[in-house]
Backbone as a chain_set.jsonl record, in Angstrom:
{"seq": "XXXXXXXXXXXXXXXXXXXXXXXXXXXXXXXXXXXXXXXXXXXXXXXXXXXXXXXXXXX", "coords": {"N": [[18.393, -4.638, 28.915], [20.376, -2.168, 27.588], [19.752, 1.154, 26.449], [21.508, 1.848, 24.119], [22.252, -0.565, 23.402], [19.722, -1.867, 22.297], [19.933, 0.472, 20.208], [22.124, -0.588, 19.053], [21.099, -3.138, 17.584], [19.308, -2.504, 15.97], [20.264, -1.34, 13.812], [20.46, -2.35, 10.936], [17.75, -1.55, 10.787], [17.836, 0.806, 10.715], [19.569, 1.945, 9.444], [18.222, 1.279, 6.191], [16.138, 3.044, 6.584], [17.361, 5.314, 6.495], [18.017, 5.308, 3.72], [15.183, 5.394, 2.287], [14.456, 7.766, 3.217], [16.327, 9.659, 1.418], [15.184, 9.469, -0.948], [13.163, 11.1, -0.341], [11.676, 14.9, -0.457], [12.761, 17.897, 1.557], [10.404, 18.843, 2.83], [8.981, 16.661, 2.562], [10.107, 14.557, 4.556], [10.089, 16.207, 6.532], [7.103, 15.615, 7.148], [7.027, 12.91, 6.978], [8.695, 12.598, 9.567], [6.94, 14.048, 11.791], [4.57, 12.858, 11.559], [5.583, 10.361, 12.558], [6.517, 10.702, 15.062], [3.945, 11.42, 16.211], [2.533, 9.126, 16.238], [4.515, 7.683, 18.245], [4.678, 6.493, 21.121], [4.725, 8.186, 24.294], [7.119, 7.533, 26.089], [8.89, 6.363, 24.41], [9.748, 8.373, 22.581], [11.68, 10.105, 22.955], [13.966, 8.199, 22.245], [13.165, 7.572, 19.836], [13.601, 10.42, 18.696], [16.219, 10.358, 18.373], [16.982, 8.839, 16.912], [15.888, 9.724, 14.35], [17.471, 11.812, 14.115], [20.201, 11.05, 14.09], [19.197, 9.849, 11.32], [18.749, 12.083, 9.769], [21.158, 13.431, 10.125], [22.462, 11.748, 7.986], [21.838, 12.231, 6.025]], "CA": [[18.935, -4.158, 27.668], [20.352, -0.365, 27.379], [19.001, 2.109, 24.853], [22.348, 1.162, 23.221], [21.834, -2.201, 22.658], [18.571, -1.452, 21.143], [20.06, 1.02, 18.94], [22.866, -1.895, 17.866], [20.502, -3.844, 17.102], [18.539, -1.409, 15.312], [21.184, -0.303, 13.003], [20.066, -2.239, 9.724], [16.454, -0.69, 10.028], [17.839, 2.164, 10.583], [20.092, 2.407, 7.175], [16.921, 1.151, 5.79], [15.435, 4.586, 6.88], [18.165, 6.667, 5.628], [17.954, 4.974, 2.121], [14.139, 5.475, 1.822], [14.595, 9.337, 3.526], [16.962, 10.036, 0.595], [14.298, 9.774, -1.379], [11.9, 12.06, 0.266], [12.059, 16.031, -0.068], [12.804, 17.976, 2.909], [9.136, 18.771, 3.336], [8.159, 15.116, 2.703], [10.994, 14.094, 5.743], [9.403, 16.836, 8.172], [5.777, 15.426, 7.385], [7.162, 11.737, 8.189], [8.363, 12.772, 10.923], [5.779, 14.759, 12.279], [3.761, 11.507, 12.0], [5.998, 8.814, 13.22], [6.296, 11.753, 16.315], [3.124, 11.595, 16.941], [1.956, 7.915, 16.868], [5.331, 6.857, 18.893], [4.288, 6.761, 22.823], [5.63, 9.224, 24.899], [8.1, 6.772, 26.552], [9.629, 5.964, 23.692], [9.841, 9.219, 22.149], [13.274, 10.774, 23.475], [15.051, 7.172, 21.229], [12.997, 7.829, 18.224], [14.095, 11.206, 18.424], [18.034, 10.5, 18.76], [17.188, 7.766, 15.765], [15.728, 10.377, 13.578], [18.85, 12.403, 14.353], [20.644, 9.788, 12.632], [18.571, 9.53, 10.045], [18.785, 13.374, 9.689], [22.227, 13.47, 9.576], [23.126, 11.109, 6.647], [20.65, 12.113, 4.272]], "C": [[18.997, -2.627, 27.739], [20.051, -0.224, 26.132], [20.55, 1.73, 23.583], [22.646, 0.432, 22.348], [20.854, -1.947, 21.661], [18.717, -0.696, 19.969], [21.077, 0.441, 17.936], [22.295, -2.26, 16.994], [19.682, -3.524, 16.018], [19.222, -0.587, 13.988], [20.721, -0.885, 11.166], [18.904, -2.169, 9.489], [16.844, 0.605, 9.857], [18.86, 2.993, 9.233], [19.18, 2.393, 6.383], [16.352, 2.554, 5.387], [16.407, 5.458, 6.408], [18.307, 6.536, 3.571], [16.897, 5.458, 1.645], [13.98, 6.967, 2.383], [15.45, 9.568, 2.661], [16.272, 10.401, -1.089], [12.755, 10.742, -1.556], [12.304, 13.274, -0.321], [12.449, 16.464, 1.108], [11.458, 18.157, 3.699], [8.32, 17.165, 3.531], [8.784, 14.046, 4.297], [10.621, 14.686, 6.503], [8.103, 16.309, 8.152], [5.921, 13.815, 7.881], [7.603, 12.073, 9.616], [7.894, 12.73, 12.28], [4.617, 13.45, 12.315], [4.148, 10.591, 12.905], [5.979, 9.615, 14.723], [4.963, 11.533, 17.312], [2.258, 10.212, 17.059], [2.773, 7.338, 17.732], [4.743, 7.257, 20.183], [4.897, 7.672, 23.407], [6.935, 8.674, 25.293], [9.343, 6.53, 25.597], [10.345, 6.868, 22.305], [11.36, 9.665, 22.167], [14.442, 9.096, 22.267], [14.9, 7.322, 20.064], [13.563, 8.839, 17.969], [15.751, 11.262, 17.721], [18.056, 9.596, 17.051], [17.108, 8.68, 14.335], [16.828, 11.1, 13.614], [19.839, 11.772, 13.892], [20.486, 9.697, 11.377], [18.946, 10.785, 8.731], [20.265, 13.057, 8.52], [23.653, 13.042, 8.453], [22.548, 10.928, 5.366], [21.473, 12.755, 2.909]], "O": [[18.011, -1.908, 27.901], [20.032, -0.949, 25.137], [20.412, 1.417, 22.401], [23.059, 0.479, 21.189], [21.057, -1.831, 20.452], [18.059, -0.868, 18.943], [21.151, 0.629, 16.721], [22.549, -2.024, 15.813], [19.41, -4.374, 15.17], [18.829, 0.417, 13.393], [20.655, -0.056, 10.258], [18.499, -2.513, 8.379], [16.358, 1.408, 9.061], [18.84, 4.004, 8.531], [19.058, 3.402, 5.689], [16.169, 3.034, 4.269], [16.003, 6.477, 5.846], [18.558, 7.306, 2.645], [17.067, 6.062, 0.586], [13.057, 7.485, 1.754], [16.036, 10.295, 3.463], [16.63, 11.165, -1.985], [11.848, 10.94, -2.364], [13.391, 13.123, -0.879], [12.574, 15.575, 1.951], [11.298, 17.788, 4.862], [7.462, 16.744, 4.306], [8.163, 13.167, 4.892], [10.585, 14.093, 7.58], [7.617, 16.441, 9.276], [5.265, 13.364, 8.821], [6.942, 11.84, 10.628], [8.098, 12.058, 13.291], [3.889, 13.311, 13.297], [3.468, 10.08, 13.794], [5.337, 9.022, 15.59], [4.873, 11.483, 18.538], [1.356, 10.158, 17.895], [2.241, 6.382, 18.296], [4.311, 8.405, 20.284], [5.906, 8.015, 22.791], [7.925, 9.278, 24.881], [10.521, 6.509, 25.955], [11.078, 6.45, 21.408], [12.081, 9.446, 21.193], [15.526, 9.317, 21.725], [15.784, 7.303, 19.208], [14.271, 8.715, 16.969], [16.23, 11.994, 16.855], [18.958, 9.724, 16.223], [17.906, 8.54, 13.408], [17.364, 10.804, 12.546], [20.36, 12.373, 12.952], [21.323, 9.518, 10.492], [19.232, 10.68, 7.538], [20.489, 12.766, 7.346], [24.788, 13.437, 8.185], [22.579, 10.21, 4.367], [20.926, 12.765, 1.807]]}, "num_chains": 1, "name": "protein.A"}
């Protein structure tokens, strides 16, 4: 499975996450973040990133 796929598949948590980040401030969206950042594994870091980048960009 490419990172692709996974992020197909991934697409109605990830509206999910832009609905409930619309609700946040911008300080309350850098302190999730800054959490989900730092419990995700390293490995898997560089997708969450690109996801949050997403998330970012349709708030």
């Amino acid at each position: 499975m490419t990172e692709r796929d996974v992020f197909v598949q991934a697409i109605p948590q990830i509206a999910e996450m832009v609905v409930e980040a619309r609700k946040l401030t911008r300080e309350e969206f850098q302190e999730w973040h800054d959490e989900v950042m730092k419990s995700v594994p390293d490995k898997a870091k560089p997708f969450i990133e690109k996801v949050f980048m997403v998330v970012a960009d349709n708030l």
